[in-house]
C-alpha positions as CSV (number, residue, x, y, z in Angstrom):
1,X,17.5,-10.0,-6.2
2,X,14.8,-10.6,-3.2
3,X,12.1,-8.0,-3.1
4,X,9.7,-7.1,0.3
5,X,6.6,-6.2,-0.8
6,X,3.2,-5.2,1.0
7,X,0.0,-6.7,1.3
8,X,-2.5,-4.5,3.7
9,X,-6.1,-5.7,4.2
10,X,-8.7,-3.8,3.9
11,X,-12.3,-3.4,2.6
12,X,-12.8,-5.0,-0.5
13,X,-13.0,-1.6,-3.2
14,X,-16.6,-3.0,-4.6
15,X,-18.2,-2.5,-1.0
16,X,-19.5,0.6,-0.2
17,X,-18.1,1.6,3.5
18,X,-20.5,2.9,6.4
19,X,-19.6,5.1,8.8
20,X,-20.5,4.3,12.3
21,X,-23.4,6.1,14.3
22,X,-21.3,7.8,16.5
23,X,-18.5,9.1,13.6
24,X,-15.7,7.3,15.3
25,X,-14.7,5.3,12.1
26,X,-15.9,3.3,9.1
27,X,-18.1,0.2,10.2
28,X,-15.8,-2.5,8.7
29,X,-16.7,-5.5,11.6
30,X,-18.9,-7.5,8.5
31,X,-17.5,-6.2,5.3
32,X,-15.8,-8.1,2.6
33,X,-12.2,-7.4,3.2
34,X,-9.7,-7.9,0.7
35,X,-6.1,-7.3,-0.4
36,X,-5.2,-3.6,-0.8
37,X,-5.7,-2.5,-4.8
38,X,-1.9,-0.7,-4.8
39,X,-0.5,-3.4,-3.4
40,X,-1.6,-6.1,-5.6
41,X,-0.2,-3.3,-9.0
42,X,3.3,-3.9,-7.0
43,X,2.9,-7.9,-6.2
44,X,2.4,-8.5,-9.6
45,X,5.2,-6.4,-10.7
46,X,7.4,-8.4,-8.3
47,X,6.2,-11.8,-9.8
48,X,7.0,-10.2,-13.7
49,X,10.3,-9.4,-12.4
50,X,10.9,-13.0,-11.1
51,X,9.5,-14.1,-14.1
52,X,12.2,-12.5,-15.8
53,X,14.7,-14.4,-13.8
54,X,15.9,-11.0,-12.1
55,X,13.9,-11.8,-8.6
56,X,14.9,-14.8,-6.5
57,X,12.6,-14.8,-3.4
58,X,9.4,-12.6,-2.7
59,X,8.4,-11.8,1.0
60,X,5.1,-10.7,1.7
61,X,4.3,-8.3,4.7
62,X,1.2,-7.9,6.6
63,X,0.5,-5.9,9.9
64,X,-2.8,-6.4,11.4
65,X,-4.8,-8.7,13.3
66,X,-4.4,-12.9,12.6
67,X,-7.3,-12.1,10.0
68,X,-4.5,-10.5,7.7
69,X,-3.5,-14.5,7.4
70,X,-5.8,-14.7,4.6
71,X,-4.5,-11.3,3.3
72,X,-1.3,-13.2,3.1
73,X,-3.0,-16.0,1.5
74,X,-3.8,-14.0,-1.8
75,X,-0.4,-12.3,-1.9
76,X,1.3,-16.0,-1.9
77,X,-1.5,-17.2,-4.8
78,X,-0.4,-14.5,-6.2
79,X,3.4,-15.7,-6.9
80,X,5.1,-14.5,-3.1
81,X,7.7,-17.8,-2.2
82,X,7.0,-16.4,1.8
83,X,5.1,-14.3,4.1
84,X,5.6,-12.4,7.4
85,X,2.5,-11.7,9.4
86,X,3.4,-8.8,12.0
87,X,0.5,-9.5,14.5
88,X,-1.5,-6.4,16.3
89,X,-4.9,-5.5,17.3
90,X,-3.8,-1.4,16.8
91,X,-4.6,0.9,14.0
92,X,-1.0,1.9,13.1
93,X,-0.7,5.4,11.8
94,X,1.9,5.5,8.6
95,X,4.9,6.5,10.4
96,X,4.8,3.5,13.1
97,X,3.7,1.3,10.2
98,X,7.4,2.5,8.5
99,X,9.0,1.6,11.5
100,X,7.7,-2.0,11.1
101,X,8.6,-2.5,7.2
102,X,12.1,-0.5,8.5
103,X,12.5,-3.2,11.4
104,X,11.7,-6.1,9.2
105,X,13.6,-5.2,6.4
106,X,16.8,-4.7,8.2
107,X,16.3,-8.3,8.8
108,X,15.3,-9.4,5.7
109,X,17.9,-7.4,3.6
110,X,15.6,-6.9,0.6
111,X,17.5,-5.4,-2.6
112,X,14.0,-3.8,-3.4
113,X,11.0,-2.9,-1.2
114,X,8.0,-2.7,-3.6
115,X,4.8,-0.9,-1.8
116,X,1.2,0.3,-3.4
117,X,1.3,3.9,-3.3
118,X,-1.8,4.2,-0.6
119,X,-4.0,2.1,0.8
120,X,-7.7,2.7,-0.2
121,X,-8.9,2.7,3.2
122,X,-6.9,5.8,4.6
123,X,-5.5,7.2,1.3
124,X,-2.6,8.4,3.1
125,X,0.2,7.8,0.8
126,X,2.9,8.1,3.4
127,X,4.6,5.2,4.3
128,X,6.9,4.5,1.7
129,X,8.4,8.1,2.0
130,X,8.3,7.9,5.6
131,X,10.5,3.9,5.1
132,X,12.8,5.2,3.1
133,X,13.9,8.3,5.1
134,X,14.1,5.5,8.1
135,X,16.5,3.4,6.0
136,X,18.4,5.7,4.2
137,X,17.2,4.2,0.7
138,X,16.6,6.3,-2.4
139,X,12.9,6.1,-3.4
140,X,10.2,6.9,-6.3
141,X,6.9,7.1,-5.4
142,X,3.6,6.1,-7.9
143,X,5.9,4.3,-10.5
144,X,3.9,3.9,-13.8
145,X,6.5,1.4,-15.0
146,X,10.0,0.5,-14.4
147,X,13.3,-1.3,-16.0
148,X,15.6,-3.3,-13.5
149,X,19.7,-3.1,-15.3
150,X,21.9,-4.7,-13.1
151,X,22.4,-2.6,-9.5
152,X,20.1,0.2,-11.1
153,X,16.6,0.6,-11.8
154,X,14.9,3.0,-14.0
155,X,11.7,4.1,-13.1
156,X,8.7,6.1,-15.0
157,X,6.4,8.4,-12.9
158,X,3.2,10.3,-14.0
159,X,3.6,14.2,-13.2
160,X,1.1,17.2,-14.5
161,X,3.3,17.9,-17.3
162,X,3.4,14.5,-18.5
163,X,6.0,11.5,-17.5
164,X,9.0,12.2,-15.1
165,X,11.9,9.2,-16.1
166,X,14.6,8.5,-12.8
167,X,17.4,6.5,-12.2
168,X,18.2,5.0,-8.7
169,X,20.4,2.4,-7.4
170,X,19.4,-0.8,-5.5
171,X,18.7,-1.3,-3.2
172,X,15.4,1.1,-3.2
173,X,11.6,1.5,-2.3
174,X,8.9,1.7,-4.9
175,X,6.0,2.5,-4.5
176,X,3.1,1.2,-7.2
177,X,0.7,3.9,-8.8
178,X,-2.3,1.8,-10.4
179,X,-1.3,2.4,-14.1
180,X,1.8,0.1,-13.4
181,X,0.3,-3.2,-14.4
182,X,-2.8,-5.2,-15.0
183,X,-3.0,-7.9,-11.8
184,X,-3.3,-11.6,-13.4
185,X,-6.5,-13.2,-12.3
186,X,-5.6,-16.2,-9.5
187,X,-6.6,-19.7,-10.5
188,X,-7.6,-22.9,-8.1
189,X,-3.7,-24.3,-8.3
190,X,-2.6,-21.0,-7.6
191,X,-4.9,-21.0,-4.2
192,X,-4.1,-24.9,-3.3
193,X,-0.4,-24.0,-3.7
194,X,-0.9,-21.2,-1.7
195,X,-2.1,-23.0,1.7
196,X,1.7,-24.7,1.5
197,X,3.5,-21.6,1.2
198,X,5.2,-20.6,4.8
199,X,3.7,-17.6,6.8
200,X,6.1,-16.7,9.4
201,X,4.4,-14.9,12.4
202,X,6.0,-12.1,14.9
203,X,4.1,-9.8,17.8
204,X,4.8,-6.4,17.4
205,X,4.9,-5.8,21.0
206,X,8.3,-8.1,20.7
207,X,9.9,-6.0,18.3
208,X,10.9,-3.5,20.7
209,X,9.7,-0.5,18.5
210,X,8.0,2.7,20.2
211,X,4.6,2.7,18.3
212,X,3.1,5.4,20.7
213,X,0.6,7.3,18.4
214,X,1.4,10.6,17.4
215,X,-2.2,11.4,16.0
216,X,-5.9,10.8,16.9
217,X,-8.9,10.0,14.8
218,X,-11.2,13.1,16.0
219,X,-14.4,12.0,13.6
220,X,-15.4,10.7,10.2
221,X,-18.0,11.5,8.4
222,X,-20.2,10.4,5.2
223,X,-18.7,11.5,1.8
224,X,-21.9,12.1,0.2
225,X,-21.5,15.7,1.6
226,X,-20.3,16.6,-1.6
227,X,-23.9,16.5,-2.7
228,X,-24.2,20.2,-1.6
229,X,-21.1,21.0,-4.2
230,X,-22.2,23.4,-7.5
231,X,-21.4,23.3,-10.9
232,X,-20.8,26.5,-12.1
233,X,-20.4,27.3,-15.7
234,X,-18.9,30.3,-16.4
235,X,-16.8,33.3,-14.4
236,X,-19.6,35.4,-13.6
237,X,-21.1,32.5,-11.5
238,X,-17.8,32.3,-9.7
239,X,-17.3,36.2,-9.0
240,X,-21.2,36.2,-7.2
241,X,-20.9,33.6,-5.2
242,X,-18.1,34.9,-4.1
243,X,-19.4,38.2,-3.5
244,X,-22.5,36.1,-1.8
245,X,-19.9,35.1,0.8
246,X,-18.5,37.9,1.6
247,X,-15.2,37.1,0.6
């Protein structure tokens, strides 16, 4: 079984993000970047599967700037045989960044895409619904574990009521809630091996994809807005500030 997983770079999660004077995004230009949280939970899962003798090959994708290279890097350390760097300079929006994974997979032929859930940078949680609508696939989104037997795979899911248990048939797309695994920690060999492993480059202005944007960033702002929020302790509270605002 080969299995396509995802490996987005973003700001390492133990830095705390700026936003930029002017709103227009998060200062990033001299943060620690790092590989995204989600996708490392589905990585690892990948490698356990191989592990298991039930994955042959693991291909790592990245779409980003020649930066994402070392992105790459950590997803190989981390037991990927290959990687595929899709090089851009733009911010993709989920849906173009389906249309990617959708164009490289068709080459690849993957009997299992396995994606993080979100990334931590834009919390969208999009693009693995939006990939396997584009190729047809049946899907289950923030897997909390899951069972490969033979051309089917049973998945586990977290729901308000408790867990939600489905079956699909390969191939799929997966996508990795946190609570899935516990990502090994990456020793020296794992790193030296790592610089060997092959990282096969494309432009996506060659893939002949329309990436127009269908969305604009408008503004960001600081999250420590929440600040103003109040803890209110019982109903009455509730009822008079509700009165208090006229609604």
């Amino acid at each position: 079984m080969k299995v396509l997983v995802a490996a987005k770079r973003v700001v390492d999660p133990n830095v705390r993000v700026r936003v930029k004077a002017d709103h227009s995004n998060v200062e990033i230009e001299h943060s620690k970047m790092s590989l995204n949280p989600f996708d490392e939970n589905a990585i690892e899962e990948a490698v356990r599967l191989k592990e298991k003798g039930l994955v042959t090959e693991i291909v790592a994708l990245s779409i980003g700037t020649i930066k994402s290279e070392e992105t790459l890097r950590t997803a190989l350390a981390r037991g990927c045989d290959r990687a595929i760097l899709v090089e851009s300079n733009e911010n993709y929006e989920p849906l173009n960044i389906a249309k990617i994974f959708a164009h490289i997979a068709k080459e690849e032929k993957p009997d299992l895409i396995l994606l993080g859930k979100q990334a931590i940078d834009d919390d969208a949680n999009q693009m693995a619904q939006m990939l396997a609508g584009k190729l047809n696939l049946p899907q289950v989104t923030c897997a909390s574990s899951l069972d490969v037997n033979g051309n089917s795979i049973r998945v586990v899911r977290e729901i308000d009521a408790g867990n939600e248990t489905l079956e699909i048939n390969l191939p799929a797309v997966i996508s990795a809630d946190l609570v899935l695994n516990e990502p090994r920690f990456i020793k020296l060999p794992q790193l030296m091996m790592a610089k060997k492993k092959p990282i096969e480059k494309k432009l996506a202005a060659d893939l002949g994809l329309d990436l127009s944007a269908h969305s604009r960033l408008i503004s960001v702002t600081d999250g420590e807005v929440k600040k103003q929020c109040k803890f209110l302790t019982n109903l009455n509270d509730v009822v008079n500030v509700i009165k208090a605002n006229g609604v």
